[in-house]
C-alpha positions as a Markdown table, in Angstrom:
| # | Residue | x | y | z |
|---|---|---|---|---|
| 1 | Unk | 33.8 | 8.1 | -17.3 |
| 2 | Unk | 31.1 | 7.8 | -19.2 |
| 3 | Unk | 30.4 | 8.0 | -22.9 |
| 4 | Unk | 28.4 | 10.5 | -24.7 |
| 5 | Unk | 25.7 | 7.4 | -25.9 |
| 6 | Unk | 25.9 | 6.3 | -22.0 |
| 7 | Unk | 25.4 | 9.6 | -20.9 |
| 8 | Unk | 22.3 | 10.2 | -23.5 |
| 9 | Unk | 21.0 | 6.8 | -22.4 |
| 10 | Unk | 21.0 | 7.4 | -18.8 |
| 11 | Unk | 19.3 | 10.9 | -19.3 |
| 12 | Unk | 16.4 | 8.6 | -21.5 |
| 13 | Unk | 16.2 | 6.7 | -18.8 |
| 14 | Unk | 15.4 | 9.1 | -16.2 |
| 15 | Unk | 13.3 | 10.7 | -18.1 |
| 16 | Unk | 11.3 | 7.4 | -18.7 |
| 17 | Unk | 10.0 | 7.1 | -14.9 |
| 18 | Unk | 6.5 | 8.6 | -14.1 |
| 19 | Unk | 6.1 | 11.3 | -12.2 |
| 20 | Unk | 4.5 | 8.9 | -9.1 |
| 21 | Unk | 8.5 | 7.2 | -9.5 |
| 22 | Unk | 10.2 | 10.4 | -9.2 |
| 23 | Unk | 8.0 | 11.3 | -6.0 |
| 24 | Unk | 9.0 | 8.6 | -4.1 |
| 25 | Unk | 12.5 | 8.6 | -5.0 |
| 26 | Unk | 13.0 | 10.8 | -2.0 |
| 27 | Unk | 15.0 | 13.2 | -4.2 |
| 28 | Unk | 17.1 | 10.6 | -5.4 |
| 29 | Unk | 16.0 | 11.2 | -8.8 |
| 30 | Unk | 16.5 | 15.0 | -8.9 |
| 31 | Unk | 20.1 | 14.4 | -7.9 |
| 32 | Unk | 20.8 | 11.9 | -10.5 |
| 33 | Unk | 19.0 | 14.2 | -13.4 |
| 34 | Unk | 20.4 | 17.4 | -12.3 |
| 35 | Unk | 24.3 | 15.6 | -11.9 |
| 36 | Unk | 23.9 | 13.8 | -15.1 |
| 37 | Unk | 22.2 | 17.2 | -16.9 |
| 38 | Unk | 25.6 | 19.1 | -15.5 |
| 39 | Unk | 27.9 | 16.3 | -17.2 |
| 40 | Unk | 26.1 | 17.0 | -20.4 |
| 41 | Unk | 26.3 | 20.6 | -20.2 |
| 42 | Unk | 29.5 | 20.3 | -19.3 |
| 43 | Unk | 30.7 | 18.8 | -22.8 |
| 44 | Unk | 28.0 | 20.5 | -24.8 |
| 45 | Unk | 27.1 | 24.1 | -23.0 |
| 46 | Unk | 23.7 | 25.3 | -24.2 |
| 47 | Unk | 22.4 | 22.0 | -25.3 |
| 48 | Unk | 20.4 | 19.3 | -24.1 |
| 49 | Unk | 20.8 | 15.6 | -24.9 |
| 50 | Unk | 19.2 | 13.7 | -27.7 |
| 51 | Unk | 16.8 | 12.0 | -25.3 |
| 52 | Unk | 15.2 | 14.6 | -24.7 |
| 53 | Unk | 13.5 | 15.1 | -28.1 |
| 54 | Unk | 11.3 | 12.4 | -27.1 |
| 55 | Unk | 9.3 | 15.0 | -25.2 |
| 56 | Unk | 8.0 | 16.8 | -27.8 |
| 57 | Unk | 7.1 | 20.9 | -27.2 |
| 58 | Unk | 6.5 | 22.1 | -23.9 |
| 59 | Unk | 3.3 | 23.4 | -23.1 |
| 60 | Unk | 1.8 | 27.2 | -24.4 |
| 61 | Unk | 2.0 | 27.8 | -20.6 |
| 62 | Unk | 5.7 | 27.5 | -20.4 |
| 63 | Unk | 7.6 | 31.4 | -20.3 |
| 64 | Unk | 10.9 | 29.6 | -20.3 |
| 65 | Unk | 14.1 | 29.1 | -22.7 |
| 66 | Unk | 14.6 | 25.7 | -23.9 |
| 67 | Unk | 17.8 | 24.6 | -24.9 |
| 68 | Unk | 18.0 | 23.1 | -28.5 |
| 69 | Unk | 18.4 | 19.5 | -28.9 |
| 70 | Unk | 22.2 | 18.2 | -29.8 |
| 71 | Unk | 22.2 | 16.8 | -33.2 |
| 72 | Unk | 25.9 | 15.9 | -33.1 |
| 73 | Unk | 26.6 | 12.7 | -33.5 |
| 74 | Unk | 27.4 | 10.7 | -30.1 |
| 75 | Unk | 30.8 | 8.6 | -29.0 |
C-alpha cells in the first residue's frame, strides 16, 4: 500500500504530463488519476492532495467546487 508522500507524489506526477501526453495515453492516464484521486479521498474525504497546489486558481470561467488543499502533514 502506498504512503501518503507516495500517494501525493504519484498525483504530482500525473499532473506533470501535458495535455498532448494524456491524449495519447489512450485513457490510461484518466484511469490512473481518477484510481489514485479515489485512494486519496478515501483517507482524506473532501480534500485534494498537496500536489495539487502547484496549479494555482482555476480559471473565472470555472462554476465548480474545488476541494481545499490538505495541509496535514504526510507519512
Amino acid at each position: 500500500m502506498m504512503k501518503d508522500k507516495q500517494l501525493n507524489d504519484y498525483v504530482d506526477y500525473l499532473l506533470g504530463w501535458s495535455t498532448q501526453e494524456r491524449l495519447d495515453s489512450n485513457g490510461s492516464w484518466a484511469k490512473s488519476i481518477d484510481i489514485a484521486m479515489a485512494l486519496w479521498e478515501e483517507r482524506y474525504p473532501g480534500t485534494r492532495p498537496p500536489a495539487y497546489a502547484k496549479l494555482g486558481q482555476p480559471p473565472a470561467c470555472f462554476s465548480g467546487v474545488i476541494p481545499p488543499i490538505y495541509e496535514g502533514d504526510l507519512e
